[in-house]
C-alpha positions as CSV (number, residue, x, y, z in Angstrom):
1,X,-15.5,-19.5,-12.6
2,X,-11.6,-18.7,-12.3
3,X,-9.7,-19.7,-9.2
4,X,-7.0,-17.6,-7.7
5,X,-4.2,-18.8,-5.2
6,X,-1.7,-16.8,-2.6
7,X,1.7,-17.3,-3.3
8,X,4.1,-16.3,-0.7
9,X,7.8,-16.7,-0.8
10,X,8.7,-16.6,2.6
11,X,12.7,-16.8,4.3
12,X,12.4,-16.8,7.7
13,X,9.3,-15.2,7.6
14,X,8.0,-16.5,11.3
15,X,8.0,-13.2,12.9
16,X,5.4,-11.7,10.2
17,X,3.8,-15.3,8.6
18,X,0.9,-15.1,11.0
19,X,-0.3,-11.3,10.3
20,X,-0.3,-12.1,6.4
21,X,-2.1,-15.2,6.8
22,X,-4.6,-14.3,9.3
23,X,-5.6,-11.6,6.6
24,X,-6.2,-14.2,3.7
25,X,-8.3,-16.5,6.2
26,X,-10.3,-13.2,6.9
27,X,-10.8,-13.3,3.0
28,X,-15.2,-13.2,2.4
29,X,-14.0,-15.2,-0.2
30,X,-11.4,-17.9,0.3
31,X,-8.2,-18.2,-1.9
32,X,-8.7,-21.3,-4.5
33,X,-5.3,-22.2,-2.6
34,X,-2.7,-20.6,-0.6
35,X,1.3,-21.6,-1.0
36,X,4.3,-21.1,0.6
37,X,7.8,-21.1,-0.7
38,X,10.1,-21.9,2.0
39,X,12.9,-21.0,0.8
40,X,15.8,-22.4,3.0
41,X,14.6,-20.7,5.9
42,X,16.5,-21.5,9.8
43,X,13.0,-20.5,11.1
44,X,9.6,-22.3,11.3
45,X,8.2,-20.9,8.8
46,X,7.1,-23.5,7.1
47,X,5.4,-25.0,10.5
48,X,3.4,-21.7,10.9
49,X,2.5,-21.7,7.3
50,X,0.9,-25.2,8.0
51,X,-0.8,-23.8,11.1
52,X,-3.0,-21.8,9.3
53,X,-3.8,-24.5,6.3
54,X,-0.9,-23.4,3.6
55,X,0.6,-25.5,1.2
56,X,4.5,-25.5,1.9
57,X,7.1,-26.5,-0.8
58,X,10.3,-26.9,0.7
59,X,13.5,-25.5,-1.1
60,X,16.6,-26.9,-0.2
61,X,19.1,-24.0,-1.1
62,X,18.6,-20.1,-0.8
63,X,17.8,-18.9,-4.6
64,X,15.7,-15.8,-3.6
65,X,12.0,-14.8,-4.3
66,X,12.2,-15.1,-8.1
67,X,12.6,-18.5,-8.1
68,X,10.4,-19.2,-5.4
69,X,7.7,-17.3,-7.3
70,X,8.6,-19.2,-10.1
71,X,8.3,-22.5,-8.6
72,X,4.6,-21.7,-6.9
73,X,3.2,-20.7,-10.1
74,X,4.3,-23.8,-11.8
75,X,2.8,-25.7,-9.0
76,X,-0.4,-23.9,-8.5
77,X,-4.0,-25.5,-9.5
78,X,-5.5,-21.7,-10.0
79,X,-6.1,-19.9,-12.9
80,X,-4.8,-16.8,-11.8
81,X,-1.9,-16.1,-9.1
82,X,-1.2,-12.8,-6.5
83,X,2.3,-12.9,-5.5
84,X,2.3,-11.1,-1.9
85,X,5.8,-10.7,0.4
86,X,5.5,-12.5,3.7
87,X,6.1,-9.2,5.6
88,X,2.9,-7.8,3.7
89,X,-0.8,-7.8,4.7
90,X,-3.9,-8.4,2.4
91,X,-7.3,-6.4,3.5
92,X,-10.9,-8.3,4.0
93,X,-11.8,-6.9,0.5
94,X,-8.7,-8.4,-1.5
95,X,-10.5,-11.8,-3.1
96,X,-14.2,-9.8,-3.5
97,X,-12.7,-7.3,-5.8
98,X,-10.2,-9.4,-7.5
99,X,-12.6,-12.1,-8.6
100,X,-14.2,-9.2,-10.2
101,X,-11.6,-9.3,-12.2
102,X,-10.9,-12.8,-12.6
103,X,-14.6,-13.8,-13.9
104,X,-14.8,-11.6,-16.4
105,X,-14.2,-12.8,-19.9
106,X,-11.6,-10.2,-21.1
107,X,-9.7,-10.1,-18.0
108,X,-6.3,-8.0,-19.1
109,X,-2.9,-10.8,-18.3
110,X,-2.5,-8.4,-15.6
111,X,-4.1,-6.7,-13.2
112,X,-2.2,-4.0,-10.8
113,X,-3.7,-3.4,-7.5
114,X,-3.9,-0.1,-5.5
115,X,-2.1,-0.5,-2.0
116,X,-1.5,1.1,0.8
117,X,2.2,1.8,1.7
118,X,2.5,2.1,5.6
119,X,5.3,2.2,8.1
120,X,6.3,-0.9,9.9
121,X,6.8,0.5,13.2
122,X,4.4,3.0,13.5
123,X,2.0,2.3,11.2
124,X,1.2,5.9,10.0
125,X,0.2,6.0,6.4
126,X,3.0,6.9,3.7
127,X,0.9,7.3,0.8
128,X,-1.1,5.5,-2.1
129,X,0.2,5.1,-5.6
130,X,-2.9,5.2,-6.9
131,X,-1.9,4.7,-10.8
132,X,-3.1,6.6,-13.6
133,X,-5.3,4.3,-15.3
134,X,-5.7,6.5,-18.5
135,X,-1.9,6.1,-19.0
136,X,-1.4,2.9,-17.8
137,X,-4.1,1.9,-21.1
138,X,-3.2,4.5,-23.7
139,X,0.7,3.5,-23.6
140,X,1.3,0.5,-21.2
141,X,5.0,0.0,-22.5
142,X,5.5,3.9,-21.6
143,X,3.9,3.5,-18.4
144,X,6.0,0.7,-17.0
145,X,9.1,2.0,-18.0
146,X,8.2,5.5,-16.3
147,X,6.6,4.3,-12.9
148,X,7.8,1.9,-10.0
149,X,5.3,-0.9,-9.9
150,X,6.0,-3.6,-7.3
151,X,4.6,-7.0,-6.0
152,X,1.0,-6.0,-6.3
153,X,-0.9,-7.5,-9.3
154,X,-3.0,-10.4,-9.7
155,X,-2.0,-12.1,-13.0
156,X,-2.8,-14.8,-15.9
157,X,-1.0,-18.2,-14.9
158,X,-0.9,-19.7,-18.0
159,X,0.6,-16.5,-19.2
160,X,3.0,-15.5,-17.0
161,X,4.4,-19.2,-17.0
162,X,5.0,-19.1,-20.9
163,X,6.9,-15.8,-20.7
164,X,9.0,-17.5,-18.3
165,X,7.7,-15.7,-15.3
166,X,10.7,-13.4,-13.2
167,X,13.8,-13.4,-14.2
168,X,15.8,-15.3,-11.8
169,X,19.5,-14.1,-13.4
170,X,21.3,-12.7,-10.7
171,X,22.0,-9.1,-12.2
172,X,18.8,-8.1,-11.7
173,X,18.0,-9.9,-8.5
174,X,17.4,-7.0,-6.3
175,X,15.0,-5.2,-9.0
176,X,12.9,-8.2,-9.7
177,X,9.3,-6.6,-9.9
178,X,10.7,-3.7,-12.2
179,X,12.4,-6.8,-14.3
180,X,9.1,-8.7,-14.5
181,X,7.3,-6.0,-15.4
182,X,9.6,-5.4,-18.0
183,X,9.9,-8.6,-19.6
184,X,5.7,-8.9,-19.4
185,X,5.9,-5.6,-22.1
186,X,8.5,-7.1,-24.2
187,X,6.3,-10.4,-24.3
188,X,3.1,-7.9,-24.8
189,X,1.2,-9.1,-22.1
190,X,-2.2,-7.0,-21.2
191,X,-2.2,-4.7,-18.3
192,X,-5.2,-2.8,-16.3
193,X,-5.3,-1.6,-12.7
194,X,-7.9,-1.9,-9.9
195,X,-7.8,1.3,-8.3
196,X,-9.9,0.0,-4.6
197,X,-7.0,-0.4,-2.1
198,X,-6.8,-4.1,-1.6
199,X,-3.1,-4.6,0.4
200,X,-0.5,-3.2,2.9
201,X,2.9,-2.4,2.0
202,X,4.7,-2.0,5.3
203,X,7.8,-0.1,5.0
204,X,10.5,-2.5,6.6
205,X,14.2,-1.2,7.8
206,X,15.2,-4.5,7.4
207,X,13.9,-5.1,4.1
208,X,15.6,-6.5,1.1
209,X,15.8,-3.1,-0.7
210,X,16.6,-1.1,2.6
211,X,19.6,-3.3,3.5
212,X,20.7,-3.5,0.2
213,X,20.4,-0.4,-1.8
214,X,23.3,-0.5,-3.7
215,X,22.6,-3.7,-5.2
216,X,19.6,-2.2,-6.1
217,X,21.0,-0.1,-8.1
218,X,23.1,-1.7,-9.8
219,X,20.2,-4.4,-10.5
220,X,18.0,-1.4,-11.5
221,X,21.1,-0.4,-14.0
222,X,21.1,-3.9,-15.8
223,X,17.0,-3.8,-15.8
224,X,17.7,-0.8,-17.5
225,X,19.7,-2.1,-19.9
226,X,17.7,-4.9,-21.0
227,X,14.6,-2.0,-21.6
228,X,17.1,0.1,-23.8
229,X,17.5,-3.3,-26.3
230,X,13.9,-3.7,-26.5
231,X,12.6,0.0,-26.3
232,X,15.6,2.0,-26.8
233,X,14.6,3.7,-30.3
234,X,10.9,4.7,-28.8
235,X,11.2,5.4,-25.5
236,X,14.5,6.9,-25.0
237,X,13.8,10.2,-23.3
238,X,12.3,7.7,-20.7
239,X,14.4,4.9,-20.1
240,X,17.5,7.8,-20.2
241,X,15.5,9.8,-17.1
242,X,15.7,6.4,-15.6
243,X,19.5,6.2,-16.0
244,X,19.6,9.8,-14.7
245,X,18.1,8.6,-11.7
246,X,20.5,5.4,-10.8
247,X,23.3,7.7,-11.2
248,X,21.8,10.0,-8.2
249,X,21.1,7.3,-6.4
250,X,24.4,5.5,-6.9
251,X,26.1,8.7,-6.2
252,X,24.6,8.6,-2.7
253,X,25.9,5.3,-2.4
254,X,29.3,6.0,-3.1
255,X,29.9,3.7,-6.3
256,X,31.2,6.1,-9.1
257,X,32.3,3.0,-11.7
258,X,28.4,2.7,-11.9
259,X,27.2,6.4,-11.3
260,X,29.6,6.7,-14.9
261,X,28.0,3.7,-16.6
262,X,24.7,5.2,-16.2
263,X,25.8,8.0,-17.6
264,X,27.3,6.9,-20.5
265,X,23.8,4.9,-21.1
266,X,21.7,8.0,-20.8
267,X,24.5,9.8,-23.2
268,X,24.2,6.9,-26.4
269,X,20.0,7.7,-25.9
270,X,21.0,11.4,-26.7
271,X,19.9,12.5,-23.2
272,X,23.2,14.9,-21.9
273,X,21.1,15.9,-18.5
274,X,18.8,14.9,-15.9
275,X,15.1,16.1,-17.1
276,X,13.7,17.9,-13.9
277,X,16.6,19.2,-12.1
278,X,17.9,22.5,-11.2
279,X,19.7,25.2,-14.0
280,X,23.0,25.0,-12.5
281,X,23.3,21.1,-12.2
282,X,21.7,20.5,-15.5
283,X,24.5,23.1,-16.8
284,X,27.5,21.3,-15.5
285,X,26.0,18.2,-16.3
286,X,25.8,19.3,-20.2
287,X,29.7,20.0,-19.7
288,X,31.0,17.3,-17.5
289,X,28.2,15.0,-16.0
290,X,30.5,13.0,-13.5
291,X,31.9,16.1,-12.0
292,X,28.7,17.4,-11.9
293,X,27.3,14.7,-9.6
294,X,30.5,14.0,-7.7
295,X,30.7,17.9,-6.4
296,X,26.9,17.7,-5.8
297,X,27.5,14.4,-3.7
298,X,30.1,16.1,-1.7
299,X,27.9,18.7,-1.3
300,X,25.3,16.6,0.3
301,X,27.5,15.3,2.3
302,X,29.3,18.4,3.7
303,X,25.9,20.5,4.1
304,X,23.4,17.9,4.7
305,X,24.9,14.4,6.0
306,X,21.4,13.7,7.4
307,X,20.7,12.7,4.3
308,X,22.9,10.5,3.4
309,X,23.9,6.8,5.4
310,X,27.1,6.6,5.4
């Protein structure tokens, strides 16, 4: 039989810690383990963590969730890991359905998860990805570079150990899952999904992504980057659509040095417009893409500055 352990990296977690936990004690089956990676937090975290019977490694400097991941996995006794945020929550059916999974001989290296994504605060459902599975198996490589997959996967220890596990360089610190992911299809790992909806993702305003967006982008630029090395010559139309779509989003944040490197990436994959978008920006893009998003920017702004943050 496989084991499975919970591995949350937690920085002053203490105000959520207790919801998350609660959930995997409610588990019909118990985790194989469960772990915390305190990582530097000025909170007790790590005494509420032992409150509810977790294993807390202590880190003595800041380095972010990639390297706390990092660290449980090398530490865990299980077979197979779940990495889960500490602001998350896992439903009574998460262990029953993934040791499906886990006990089966040919058990994929990964295992994607159906969740669903809810709002912090008021807790009204914001939708399901619910993944295509056809795709997902008929072109995995594809299907990662064209969808957002995030935290929730179970996946092979041994595995995601010798590929290094997440990339902890700081470039790509604030797109972590979409780097993992990435480097798992360079390193052909297996990938299946469980569609049965197993976690909550609660939408956070405080979140990483939220208070940081524009790191995010430029994270998501270099993630980008490393896919057009690897992938480049195959699945250009796809990993140019996703250069198309930092440049909006960097437009919105107001950071034009890298709205232009994103398009000059999307331009050397032969790509000279956004796919999807509207006949009279995808004309002015052809002619002169940085104008092109700068007037529709100030656009935004002058007609619709609800929109847009600041």
């Amino acid at each position: 039989m496989s084991s499975i352990s919970l591995c949350i990296p937690a920085f002053n977690a203490a105000k959520y810690l207790p919801r998350l936990l609660q959930s995997a004690l409610n588990q019909k089956i118990p985790f194989d383990e469960i772990i915390v990676y305190d990582d530097a937090s000025t909170d007790n975290t790590a005494e509420i963590a032992k409150q509810y019977g977790a294993t807390v490694i202590y880190g003595k400097i800041n380095k972010g969730c990639a390297h706390g991941k990092n660290t449980m996995a090398l530490a865990s006794k299980s077979s197979w890991v779940h990495f889960h945020d500490a602001d998350d929550e896992l439903l009574p059916n998460f262990t029953t359905v993934t040791k499906k999974w886990i006990d089966t001989p040919l058990c994929p290296d990964i295992v994607l998860l159906n969740f669903e994504y809810k709002d912090g605060v008021t807790h009204e459902i914001l939708g399901y990805p619910n993944y295509n599975r056809a795709k997902l198996i008929e072109n995995t490589e594809k299907f990662v570079i064209e969808n957002k997959l995030v935290n929730f996967a179970i996946l092979c220890k041994d595995k995601f150990n010798a590929i290094g596990g997440f990339n902890t360089d700081p470039d790509v610190l604030y797109n972590e899952d979409r780097a993992f992911y990435s480097k798992a299809i360079v390193n052909r790992l297996s990938f299946d999904y469980e569609s049965e909806v197993t976690c909550i993702n609660y939408r956070q305003n405080e979140s990483m992504s939220n208070s940081n967006l524009l790191k995010c982008c430029w994270a998501h630029y270099h993630v980008s980057e490393y896919l057009k090395n690897y992938f480049g010559q195959i699945y250009y139309r796809e990993i140019a659509a996703c250069y198309w779509e930092n440049a909006t989003q960097s437009a919105a944040c107001k950071d034009w040095t890298l709205v232009r490197k994103n398009i000059e990436s999307a331009r050397r994959l032969k790509s000279f417009a956004p796919p999807k978008e509207k006949t009279l920006f995808t004309t002015v893009c052809k002619l002169n893409p940085f104008a092109a998003f700068w007037l529709r920017e100030k656009m935004i702004r002058l007609f619709k500055p609800y929109l847009r943050r600041g």
